[in-house]
GUKOL-783819 format. One line per 10 residues: number of its first residue (from 1); for each residue x, y, z of N, C-alpha, C. Coordinates in pm, 1 decimal. Example, Ala and Ser with C-alpha at 12.3 -4.5 7.8 and 13.67 -1.06 7.14 Angstrom:
BEGIN
1 = 1319.0,-569.0,780.0,1230.0,-450.0,780.0,1320.0,-330.0,780.0 | 1285.0,-225.0,708.0,1367.0,-106.0,714.0,1290.0,3.0,787.0
***
This chain:
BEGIN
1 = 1804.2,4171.6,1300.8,1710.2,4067.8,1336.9,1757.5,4005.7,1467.8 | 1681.4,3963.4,1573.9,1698.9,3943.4,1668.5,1696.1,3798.3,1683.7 | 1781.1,3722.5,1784.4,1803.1,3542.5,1731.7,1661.9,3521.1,1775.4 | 1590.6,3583.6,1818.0,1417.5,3482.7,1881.3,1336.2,3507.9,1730.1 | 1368.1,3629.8,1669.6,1297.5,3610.2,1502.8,1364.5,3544.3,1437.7 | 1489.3,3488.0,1442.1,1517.7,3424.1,1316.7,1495.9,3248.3,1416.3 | 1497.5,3260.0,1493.8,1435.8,3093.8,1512.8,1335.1,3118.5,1437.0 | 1195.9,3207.7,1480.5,1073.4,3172.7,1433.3,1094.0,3117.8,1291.0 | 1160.7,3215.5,1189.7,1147.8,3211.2,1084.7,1201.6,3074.4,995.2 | 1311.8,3022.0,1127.5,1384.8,2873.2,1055.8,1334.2,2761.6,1161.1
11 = 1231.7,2705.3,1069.3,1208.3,2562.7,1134.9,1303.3,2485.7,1195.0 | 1422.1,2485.4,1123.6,1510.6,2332.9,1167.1,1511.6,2218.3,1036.9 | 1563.1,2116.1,1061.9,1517.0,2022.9,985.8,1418.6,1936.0,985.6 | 1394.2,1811.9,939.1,1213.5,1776.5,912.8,1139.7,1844.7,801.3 | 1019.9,1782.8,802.5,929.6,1830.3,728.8,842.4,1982.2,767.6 | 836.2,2061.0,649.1,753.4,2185.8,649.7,591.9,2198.4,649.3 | 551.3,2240.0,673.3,363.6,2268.1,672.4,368.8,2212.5,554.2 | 262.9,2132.6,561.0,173.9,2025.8,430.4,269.4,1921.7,392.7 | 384.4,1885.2,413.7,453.4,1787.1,379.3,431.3,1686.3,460.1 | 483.4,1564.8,394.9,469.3,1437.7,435.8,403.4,1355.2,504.7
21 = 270.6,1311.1,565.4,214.4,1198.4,593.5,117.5,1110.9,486.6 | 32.7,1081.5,493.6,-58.4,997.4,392.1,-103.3,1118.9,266.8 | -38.9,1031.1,164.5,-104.7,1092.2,70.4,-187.7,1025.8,-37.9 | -276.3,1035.0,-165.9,-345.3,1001.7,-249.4,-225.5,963.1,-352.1 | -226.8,817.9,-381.4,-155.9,791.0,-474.7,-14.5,733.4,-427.2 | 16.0,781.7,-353.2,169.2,735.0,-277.4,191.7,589.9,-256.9 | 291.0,550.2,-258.5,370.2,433.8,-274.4,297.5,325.2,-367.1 | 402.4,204.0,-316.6,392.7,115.7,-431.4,267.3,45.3,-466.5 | 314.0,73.7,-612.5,210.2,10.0,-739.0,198.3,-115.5,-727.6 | 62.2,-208.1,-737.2,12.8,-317.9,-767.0,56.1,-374.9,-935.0
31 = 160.1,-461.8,-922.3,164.5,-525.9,-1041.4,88.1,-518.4,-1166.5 | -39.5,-598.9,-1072.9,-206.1,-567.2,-1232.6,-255.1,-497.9,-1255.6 | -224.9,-349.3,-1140.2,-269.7,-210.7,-1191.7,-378.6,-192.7,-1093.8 | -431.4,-307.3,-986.8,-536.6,-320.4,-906.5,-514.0,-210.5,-809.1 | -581.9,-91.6,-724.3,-557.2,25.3,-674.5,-641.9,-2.3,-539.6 | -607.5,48.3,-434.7,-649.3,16.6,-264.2,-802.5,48.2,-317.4 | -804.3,170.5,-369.9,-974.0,207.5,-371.4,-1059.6,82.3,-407.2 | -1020.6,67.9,-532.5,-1125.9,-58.6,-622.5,-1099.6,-182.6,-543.6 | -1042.5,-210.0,-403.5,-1029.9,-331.6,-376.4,-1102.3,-332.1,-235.8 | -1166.8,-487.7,-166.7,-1181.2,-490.3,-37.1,-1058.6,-589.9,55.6
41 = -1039.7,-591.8,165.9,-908.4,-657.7,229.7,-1037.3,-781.5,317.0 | -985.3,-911.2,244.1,-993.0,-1002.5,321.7,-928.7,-1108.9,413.8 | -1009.6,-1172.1,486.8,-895.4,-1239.8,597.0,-902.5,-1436.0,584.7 | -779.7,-1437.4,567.2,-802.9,-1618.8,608.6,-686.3,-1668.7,687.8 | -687.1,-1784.9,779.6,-638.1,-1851.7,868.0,-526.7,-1936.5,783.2 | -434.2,-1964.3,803.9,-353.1,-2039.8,726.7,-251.1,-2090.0,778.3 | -170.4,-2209.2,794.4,-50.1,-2187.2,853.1,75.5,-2146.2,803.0 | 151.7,-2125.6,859.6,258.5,-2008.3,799.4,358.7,-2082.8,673.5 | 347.6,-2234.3,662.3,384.2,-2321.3,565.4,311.6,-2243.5,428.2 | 174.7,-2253.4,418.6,40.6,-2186.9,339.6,108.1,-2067.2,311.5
51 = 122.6,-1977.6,410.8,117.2,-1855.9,325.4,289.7,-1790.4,307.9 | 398.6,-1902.1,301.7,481.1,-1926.3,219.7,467.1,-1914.8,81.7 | 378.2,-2057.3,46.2,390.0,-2070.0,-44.1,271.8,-1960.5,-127.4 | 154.9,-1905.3,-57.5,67.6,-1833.2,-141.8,185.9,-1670.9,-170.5 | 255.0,-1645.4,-94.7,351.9,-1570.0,-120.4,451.0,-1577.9,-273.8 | 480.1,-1664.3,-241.6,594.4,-1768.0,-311.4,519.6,-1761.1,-448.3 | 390.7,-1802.2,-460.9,299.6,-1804.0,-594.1,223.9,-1683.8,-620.4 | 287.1,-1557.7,-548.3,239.3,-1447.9,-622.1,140.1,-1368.3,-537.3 | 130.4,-1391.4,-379.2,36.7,-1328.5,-317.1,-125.4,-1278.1,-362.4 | -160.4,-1147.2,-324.8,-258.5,-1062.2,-398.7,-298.3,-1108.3,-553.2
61 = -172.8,-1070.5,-577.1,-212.4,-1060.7,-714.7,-238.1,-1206.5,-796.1 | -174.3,-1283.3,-762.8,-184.3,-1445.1,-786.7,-387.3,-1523.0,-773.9 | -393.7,-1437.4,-648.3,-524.5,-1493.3,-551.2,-596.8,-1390.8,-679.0 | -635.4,-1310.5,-694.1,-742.4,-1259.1,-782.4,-744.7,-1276.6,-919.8 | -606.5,-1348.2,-995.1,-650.6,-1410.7,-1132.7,-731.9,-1544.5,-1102.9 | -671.9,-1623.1,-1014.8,-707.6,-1725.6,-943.3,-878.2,-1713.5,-933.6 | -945.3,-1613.7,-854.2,-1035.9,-1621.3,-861.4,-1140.9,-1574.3,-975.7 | -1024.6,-1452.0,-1061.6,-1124.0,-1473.5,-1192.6,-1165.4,-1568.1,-1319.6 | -1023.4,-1655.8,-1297.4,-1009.1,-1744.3,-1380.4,-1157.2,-1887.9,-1314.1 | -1161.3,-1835.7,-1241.7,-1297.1,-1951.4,-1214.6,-1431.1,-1923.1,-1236.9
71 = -1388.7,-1804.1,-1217.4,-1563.9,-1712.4,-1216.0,-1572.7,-1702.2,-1369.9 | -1446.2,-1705.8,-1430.4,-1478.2,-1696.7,-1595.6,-1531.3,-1852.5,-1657.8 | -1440.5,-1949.1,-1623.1,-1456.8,-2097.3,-1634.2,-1636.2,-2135.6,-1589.4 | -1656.4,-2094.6,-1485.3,-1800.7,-2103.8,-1425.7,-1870.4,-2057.7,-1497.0 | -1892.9,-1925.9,-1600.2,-1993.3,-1878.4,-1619.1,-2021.7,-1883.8,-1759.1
***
């Protein structure tokens, strides 16, 4: 074998054909089980004191019991 075929044949290190960028399902899990699909991303202004503490009290997941717990109370 000649060294210009066995480069071809050895990538190197890194990733191989079909490995690694975005995949379905990949990384971390939502606490309540809530999944990117079933959700929309909204935006609010806050000052960085605010979103301390909306952090601090549970981010995401805090904000959508939050809002079901009203929509349940309301209805």
């Amino acid at each position: 074998m000649t060294k210009a075929t066995a480069a071809k044949k050895d990538p190197g290190p890194g990733p191989g054909p079909g490995r690694g960028g975005k995949r379905e399902g990949a990384g971390r899990k939502a606490a309540d089980g809530v999944t990117i699909a079933s959700t929309v991303q909204i935006t609010a202004r806050v000052t960085p004191e605010q979103r301390e503490r909306f952090l601090d009290l549970g981010g995401s997941e805090w904000l959508r019991a939050i809002i079901d717990r009203e929509f349940d109370n309301g209805a």
